[in-house]
HTML snippet that shows the backbone in 3Dmol.js (N, CA, C, O; Angstrom):
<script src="https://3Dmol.org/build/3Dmol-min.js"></script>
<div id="view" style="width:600px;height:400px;position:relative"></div>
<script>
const pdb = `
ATOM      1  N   UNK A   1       2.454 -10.257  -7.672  1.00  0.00           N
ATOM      2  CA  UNK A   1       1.383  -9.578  -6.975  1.00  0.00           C
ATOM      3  C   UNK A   1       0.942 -10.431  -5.799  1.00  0.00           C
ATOM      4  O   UNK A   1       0.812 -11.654  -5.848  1.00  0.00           O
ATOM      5  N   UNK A   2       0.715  -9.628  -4.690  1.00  0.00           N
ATOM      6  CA  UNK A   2      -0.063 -10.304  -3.329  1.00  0.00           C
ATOM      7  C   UNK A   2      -1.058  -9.926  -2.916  1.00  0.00           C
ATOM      8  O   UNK A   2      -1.386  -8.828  -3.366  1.00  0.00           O
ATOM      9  N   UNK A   3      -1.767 -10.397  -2.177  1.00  0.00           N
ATOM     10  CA  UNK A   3      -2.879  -9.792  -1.141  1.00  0.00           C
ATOM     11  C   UNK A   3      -2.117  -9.521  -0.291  1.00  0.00           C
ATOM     12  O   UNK A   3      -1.051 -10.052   0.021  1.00  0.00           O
ATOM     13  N   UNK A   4      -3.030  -8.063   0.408  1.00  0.00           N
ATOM     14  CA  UNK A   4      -2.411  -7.068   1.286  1.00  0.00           C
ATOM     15  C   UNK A   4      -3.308  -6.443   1.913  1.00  0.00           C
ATOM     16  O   UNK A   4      -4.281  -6.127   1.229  1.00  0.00           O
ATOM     17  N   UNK A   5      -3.321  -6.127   3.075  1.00  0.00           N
ATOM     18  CA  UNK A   5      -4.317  -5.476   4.007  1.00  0.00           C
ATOM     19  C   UNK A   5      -4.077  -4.041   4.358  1.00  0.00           C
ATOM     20  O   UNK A   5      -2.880  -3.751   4.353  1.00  0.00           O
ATOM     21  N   UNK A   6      -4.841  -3.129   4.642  1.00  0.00           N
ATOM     22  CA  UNK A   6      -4.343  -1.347   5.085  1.00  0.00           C
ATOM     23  C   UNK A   6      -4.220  -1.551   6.064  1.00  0.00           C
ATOM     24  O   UNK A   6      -5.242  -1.973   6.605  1.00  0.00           O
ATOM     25  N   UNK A   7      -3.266  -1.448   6.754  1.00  0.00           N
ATOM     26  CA  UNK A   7      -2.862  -1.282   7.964  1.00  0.00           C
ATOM     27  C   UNK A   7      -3.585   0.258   8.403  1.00  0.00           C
ATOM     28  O   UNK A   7      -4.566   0.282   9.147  1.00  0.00           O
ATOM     29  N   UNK A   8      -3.179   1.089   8.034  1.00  0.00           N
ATOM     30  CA  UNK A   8      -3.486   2.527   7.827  1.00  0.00           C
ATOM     31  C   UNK A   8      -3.164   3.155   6.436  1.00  0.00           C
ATOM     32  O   UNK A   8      -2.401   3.046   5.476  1.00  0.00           O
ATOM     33  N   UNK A   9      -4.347   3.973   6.981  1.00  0.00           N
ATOM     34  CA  UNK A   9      -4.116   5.103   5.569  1.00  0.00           C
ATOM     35  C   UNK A   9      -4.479   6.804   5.879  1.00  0.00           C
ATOM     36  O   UNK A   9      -5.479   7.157   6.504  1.00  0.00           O
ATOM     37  N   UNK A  10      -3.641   7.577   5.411  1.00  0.00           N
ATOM     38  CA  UNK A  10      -4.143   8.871   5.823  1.00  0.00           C
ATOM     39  C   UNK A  10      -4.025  10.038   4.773  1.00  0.00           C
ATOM     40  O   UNK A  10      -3.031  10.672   4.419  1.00  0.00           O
ATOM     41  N   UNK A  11      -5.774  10.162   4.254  1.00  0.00           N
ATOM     42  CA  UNK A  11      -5.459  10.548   2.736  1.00  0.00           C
ATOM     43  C   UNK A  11      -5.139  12.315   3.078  1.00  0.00           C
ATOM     44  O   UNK A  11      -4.698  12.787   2.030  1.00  0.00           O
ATOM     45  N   UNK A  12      -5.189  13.042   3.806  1.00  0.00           N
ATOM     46  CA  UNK A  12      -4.219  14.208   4.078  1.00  0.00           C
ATOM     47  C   UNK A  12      -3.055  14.179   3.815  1.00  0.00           C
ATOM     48  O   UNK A  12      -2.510  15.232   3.485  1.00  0.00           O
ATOM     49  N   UNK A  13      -2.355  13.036   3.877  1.00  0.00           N
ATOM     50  CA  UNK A  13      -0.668  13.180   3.745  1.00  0.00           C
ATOM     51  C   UNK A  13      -0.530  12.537   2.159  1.00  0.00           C
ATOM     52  O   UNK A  13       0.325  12.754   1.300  1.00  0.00           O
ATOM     53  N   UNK A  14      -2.163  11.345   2.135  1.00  0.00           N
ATOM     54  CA  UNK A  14      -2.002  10.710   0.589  1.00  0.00           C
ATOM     55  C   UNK A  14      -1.052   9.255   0.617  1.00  0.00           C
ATOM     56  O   UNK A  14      -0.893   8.557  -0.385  1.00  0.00           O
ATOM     57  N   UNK A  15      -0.571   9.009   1.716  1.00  0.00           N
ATOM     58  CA  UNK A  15      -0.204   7.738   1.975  1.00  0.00           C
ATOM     59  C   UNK A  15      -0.509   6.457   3.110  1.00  0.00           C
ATOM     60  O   UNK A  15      -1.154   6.738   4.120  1.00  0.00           O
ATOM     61  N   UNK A  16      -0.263   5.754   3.003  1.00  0.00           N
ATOM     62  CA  UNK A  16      -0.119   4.403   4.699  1.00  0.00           C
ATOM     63  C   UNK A  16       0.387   3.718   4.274  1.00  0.00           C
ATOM     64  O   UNK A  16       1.085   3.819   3.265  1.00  0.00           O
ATOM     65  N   UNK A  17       0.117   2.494   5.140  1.00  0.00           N
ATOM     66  CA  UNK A  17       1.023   1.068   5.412  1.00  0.00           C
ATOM     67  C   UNK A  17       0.422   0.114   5.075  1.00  0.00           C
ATOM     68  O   UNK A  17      -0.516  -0.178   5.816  1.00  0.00           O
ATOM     69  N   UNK A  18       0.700  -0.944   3.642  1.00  0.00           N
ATOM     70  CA  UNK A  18      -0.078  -2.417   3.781  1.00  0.00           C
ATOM     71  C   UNK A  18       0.781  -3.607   4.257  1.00  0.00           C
ATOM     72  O   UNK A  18       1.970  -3.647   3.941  1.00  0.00           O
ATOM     73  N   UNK A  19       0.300  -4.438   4.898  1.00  0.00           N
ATOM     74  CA  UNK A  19       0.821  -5.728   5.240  1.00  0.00           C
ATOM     75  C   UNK A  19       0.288  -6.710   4.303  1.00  0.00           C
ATOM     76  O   UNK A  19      -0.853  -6.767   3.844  1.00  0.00           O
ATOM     77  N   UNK A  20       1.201  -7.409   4.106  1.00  0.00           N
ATOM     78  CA  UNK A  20       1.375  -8.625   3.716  1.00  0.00           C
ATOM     79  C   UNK A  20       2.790  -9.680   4.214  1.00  0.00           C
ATOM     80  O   UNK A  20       3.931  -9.370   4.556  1.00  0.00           O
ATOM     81  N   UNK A  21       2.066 -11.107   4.062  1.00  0.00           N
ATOM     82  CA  UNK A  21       3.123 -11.706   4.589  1.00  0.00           C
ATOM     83  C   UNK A  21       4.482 -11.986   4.122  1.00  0.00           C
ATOM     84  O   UNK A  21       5.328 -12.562   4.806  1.00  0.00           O
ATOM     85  N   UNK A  22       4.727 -11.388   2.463  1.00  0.00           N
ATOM     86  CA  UNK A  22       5.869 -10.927   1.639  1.00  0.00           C
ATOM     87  C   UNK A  22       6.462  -9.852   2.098  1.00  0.00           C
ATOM     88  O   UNK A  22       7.595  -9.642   1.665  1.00  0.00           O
ATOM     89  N   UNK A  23       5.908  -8.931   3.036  1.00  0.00           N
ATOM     90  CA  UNK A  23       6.312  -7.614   3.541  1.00  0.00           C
ATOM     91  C   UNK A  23       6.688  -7.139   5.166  1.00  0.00           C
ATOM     92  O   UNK A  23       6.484  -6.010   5.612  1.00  0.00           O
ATOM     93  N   UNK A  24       7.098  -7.927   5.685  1.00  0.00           N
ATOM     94  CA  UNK A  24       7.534  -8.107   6.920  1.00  0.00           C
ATOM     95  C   UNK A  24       7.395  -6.303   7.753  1.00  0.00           C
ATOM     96  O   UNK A  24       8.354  -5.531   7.730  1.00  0.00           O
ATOM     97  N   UNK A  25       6.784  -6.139   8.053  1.00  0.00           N
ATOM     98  CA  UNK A  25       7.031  -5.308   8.914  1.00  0.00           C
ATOM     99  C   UNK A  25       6.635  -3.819   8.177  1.00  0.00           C
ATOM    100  O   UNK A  25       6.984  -2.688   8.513  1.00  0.00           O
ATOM    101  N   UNK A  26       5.902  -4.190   7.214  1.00  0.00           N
ATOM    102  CA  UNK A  26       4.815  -2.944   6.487  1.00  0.00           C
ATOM    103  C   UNK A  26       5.301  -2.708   4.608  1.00  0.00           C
ATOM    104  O   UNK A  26       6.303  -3.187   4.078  1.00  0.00           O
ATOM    105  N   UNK A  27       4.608  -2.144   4.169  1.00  0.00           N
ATOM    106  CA  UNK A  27       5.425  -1.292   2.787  1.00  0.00           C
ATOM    107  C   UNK A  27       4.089  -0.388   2.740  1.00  0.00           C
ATOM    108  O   UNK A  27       2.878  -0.589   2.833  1.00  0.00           O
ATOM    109  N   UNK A  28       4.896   0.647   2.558  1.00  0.00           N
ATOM    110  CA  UNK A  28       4.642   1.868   2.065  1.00  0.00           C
ATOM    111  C   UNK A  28       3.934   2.022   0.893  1.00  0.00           C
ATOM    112  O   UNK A  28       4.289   1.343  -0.071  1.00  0.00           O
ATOM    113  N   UNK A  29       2.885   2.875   0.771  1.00  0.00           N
ATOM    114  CA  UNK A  29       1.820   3.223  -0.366  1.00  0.00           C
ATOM    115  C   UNK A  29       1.520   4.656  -0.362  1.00  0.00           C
ATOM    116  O   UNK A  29       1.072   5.398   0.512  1.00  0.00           O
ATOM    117  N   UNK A  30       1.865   4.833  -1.499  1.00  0.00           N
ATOM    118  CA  UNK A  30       1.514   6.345  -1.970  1.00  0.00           C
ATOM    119  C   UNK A  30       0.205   6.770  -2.811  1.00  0.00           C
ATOM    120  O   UNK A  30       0.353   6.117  -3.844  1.00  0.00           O
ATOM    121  N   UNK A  31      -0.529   7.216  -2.893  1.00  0.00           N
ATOM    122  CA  UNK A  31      -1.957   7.670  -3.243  1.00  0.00           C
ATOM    123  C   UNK A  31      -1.665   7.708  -4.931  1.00  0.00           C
ATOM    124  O   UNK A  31      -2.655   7.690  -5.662  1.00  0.00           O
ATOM    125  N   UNK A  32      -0.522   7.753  -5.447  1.00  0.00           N
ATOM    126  CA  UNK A  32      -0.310   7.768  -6.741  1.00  0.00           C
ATOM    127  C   UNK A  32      -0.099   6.475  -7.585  1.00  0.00           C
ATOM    128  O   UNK A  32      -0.164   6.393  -8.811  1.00  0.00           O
ATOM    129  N   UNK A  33       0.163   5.490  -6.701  1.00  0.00           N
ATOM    130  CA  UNK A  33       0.534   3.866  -6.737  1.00  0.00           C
ATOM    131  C   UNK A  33      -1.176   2.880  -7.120  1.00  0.00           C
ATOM    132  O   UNK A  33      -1.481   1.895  -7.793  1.00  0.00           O
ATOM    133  N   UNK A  34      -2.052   4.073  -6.049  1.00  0.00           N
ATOM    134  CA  UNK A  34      -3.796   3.438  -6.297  1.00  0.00           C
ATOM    135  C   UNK A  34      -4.410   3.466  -7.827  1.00  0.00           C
ATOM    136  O   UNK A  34      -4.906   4.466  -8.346  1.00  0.00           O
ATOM    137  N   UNK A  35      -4.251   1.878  -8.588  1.00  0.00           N
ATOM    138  CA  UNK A  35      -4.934   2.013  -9.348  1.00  0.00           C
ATOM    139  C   UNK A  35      -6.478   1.977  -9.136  1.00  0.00           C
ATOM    140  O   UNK A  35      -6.885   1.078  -8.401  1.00  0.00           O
ATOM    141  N   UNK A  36      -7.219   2.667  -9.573  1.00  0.00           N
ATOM    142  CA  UNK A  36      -8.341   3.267  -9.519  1.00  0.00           C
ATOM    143  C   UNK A  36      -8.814   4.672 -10.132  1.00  0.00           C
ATOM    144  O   UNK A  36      -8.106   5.675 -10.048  1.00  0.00           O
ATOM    145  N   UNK A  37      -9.952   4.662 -10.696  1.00  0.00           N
ATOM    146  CA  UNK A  37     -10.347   6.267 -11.245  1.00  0.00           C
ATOM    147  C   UNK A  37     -11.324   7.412 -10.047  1.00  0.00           C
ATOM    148  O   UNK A  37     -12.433   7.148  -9.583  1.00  0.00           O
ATOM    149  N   UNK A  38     -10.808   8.207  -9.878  1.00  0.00           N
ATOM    150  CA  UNK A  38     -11.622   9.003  -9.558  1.00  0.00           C
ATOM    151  C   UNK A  38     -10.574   9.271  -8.434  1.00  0.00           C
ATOM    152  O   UNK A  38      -9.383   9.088  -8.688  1.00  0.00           O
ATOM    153  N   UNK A  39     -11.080   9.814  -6.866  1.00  0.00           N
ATOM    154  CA  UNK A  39      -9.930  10.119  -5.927  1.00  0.00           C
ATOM    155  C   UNK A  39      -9.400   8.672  -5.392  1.00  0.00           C
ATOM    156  O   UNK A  39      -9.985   7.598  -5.248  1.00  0.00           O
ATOM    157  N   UNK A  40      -8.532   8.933  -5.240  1.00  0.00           N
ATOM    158  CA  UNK A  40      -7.687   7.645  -4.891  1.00  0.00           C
ATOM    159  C   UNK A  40      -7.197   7.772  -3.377  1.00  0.00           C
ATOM    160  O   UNK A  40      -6.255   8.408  -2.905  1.00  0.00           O
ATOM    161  N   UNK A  41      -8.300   6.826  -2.679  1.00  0.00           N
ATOM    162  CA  UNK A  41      -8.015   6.479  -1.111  1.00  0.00           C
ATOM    163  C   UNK A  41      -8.197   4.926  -0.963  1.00  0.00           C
ATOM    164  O   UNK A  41      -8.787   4.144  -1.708  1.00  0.00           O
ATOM    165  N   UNK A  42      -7.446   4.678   0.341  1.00  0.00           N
ATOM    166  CA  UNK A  42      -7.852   3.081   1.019  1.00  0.00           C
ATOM    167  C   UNK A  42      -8.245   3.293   2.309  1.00  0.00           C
ATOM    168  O   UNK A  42      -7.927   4.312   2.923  1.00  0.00           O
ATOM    169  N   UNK A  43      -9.136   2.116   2.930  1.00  0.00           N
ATOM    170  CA  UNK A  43      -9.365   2.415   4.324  1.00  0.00           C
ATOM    171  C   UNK A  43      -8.555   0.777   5.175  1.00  0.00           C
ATOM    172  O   UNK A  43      -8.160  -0.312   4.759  1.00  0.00           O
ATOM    173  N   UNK A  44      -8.631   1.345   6.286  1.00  0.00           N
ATOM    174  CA  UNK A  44      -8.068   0.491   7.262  1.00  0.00           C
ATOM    175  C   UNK A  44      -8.584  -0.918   7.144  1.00  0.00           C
ATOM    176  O   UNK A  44      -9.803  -1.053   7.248  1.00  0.00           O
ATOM    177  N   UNK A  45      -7.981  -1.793   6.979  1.00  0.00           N
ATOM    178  CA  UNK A  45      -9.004  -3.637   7.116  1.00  0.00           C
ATOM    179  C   UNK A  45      -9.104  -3.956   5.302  1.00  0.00           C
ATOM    180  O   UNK A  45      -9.349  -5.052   4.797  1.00  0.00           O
ATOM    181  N   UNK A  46      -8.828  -2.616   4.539  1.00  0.00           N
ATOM    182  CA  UNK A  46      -9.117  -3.203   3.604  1.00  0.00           C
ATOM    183  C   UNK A  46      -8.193  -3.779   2.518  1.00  0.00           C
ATOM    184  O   UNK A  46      -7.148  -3.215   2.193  1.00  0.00           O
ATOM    185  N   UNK A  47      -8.566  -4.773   2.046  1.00  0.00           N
ATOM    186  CA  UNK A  47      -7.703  -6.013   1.292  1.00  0.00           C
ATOM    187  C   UNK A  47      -7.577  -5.611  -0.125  1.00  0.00           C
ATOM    188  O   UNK A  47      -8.571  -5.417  -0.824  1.00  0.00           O
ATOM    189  N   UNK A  48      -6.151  -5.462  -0.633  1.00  0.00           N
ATOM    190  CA  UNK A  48      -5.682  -4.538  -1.710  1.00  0.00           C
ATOM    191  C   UNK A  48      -4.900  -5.845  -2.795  1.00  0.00           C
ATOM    192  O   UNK A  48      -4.317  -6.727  -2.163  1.00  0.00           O
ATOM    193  N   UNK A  49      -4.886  -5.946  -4.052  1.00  0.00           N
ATOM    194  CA  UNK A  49      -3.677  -6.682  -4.672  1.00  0.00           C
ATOM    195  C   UNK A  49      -2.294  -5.929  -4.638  1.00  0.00           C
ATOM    196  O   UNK A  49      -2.102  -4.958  -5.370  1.00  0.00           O
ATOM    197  N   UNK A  50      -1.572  -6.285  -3.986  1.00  0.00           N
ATOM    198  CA  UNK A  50       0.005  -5.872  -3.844  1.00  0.00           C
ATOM    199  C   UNK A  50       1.389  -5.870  -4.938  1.00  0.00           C
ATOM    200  O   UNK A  50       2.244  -6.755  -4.903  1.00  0.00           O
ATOM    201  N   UNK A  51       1.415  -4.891  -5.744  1.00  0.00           N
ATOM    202  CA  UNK A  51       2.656  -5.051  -6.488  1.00  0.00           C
ATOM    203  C   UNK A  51       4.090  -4.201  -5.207  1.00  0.00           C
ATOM    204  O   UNK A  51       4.189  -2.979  -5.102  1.00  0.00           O
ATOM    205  N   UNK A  52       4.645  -4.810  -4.725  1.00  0.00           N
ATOM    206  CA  UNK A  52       6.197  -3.904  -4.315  1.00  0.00           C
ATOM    207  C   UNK A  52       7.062  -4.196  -4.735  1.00  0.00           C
ATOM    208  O   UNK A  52       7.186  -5.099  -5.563  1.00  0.00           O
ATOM    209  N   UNK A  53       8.197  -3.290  -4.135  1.00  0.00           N
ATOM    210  CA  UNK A  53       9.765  -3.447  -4.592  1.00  0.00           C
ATOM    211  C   UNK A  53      10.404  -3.281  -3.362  1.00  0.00           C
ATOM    212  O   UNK A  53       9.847  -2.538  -2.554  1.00  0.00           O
ATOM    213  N   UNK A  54      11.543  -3.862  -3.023  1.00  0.00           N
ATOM    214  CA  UNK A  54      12.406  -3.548  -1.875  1.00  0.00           C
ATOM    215  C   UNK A  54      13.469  -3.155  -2.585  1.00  0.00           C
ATOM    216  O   UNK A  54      14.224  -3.864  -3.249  1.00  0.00           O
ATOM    217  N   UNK A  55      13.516  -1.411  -2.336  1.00  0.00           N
ATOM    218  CA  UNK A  55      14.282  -0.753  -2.666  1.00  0.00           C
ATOM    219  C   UNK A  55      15.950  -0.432  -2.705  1.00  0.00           C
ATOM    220  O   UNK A  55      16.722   0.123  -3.486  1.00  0.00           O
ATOM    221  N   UNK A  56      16.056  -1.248  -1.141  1.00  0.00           N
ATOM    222  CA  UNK A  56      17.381  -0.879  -0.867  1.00  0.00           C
ATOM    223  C   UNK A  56      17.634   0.008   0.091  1.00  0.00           C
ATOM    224  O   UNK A  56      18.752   0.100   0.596  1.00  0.00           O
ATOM    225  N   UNK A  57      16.550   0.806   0.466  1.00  0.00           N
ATOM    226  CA  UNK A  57      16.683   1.991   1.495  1.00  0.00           C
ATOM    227  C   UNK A  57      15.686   1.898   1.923  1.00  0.00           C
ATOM    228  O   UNK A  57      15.010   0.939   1.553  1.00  0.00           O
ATOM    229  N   UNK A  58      15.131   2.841   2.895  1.00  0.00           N
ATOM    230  CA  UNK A  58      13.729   3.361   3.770  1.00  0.00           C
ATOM    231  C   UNK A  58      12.824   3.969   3.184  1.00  0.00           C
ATOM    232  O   UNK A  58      13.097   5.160   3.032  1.00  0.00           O
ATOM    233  N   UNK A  59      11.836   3.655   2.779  1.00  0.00           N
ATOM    234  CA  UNK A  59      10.898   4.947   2.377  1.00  0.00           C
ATOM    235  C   UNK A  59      10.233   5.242   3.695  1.00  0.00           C
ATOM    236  O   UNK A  59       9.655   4.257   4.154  1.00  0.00           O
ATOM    237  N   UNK A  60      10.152   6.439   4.498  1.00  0.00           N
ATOM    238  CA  UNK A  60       9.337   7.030   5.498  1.00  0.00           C
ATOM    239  C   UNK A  60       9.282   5.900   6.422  1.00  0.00           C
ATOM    240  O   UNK A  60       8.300   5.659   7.124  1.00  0.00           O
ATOM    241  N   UNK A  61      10.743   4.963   6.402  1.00  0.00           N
ATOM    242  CA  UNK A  61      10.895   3.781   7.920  1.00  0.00           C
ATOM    243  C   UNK A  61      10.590   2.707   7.108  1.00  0.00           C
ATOM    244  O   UNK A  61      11.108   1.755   7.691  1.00  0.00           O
ATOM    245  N   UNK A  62      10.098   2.328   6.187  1.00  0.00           N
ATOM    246  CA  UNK A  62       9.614   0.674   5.281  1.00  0.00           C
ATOM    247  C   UNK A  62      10.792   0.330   4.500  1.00  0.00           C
ATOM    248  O   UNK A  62      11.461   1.003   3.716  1.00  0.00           O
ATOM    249  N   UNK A  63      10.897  -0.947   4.919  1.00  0.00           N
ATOM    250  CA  UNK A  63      11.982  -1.573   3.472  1.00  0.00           C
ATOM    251  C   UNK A  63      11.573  -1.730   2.037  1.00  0.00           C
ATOM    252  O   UNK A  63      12.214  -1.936   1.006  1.00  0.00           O
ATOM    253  N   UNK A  64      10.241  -1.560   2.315  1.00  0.00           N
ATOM    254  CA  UNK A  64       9.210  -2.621   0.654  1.00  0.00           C
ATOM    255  C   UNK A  64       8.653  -1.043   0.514  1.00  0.00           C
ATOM    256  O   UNK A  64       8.658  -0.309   1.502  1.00  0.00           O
ATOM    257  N   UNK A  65       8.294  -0.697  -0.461  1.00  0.00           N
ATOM    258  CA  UNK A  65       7.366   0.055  -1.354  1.00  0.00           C
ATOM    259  C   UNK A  65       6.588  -0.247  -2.538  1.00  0.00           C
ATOM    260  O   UNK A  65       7.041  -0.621  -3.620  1.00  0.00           O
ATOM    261  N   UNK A  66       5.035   0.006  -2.148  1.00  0.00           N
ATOM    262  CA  UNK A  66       4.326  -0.352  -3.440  1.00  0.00           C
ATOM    263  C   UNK A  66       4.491   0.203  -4.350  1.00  0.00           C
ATOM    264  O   UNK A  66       4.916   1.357  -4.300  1.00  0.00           O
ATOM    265  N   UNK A  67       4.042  -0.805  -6.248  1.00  0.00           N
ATOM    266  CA  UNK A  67       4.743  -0.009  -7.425  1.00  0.00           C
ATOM    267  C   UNK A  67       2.921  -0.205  -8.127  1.00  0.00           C
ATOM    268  O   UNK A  67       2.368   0.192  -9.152  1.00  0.00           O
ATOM    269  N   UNK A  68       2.617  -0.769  -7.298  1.00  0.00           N
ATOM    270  CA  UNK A  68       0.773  -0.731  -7.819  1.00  0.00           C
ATOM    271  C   UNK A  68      -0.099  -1.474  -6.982  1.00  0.00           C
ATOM    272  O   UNK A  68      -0.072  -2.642  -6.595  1.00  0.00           O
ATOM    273  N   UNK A  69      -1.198  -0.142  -6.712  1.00  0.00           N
ATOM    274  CA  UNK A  69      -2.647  -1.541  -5.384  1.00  0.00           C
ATOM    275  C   UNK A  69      -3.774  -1.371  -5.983  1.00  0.00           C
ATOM    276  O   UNK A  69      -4.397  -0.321  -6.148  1.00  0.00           O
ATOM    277  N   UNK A  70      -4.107  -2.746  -6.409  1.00  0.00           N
ATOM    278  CA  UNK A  70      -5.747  -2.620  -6.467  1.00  0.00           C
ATOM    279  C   UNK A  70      -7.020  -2.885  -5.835  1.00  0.00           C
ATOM    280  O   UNK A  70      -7.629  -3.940  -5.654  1.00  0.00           O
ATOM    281  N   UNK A  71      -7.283  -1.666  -5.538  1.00  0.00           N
ATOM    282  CA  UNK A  71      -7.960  -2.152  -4.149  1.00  0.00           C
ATOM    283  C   UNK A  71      -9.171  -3.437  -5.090  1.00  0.00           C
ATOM    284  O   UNK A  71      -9.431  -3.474  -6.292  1.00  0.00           O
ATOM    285  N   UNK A  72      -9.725  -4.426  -3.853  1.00  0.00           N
ATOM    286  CA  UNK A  72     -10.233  -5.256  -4.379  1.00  0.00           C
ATOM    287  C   UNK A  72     -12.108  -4.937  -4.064  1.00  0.00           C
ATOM    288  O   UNK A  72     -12.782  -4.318  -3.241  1.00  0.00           O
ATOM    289  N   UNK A  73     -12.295  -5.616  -5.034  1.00  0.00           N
ATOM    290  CA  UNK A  73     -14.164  -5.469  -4.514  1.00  0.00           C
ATOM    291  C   UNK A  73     -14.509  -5.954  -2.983  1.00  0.00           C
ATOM    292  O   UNK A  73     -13.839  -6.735  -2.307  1.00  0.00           O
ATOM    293  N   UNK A  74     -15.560  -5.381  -2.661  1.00  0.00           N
ATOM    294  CA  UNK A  74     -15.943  -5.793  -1.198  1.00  0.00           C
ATOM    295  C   UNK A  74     -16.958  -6.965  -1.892  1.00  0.00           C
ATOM    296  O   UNK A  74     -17.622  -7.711  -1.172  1.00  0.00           O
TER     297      UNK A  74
END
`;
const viewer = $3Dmol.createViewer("view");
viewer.addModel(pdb, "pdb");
viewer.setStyle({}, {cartoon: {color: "spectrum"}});
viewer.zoomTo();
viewer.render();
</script>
């Protein structure tokens, strides 16, 4: 697990992009990956714990995809 920042997020589509410095150039997060209860969104700036996987392929242009984020307390 890492710390990870939202690059973006756009809960209409239900996904964005976190950075971390394990993740060169973004990984991908899906609204189903957010552990958390209730609706599951992130906002921009905000600092998430990072589980990914580098898949082997692209998800939507990313090499890395998250497999769990928790977003963290402010």
């Amino acid at each position: 697990m890492v710390t990870a920042t939202v690059r973006e997020w756009n809960d209409e589509e239900g996904w964005g992009v976190l950075d971390s410095a394990e993740t060169p150039g973004g990984c991908f997060g899906h609204y189903s990956d957010i552990r958390a209860a209730g609706f599951r969104t992130l906002s921009a700036g905000q600092r998430v714990d990072l589980t990914w996987e580098a898949p082997g392929f692209q998800q939507d242009g990313y090499d890395y995809r998250a497999l769990s984020i928790v977003p963290r307390a402010v």
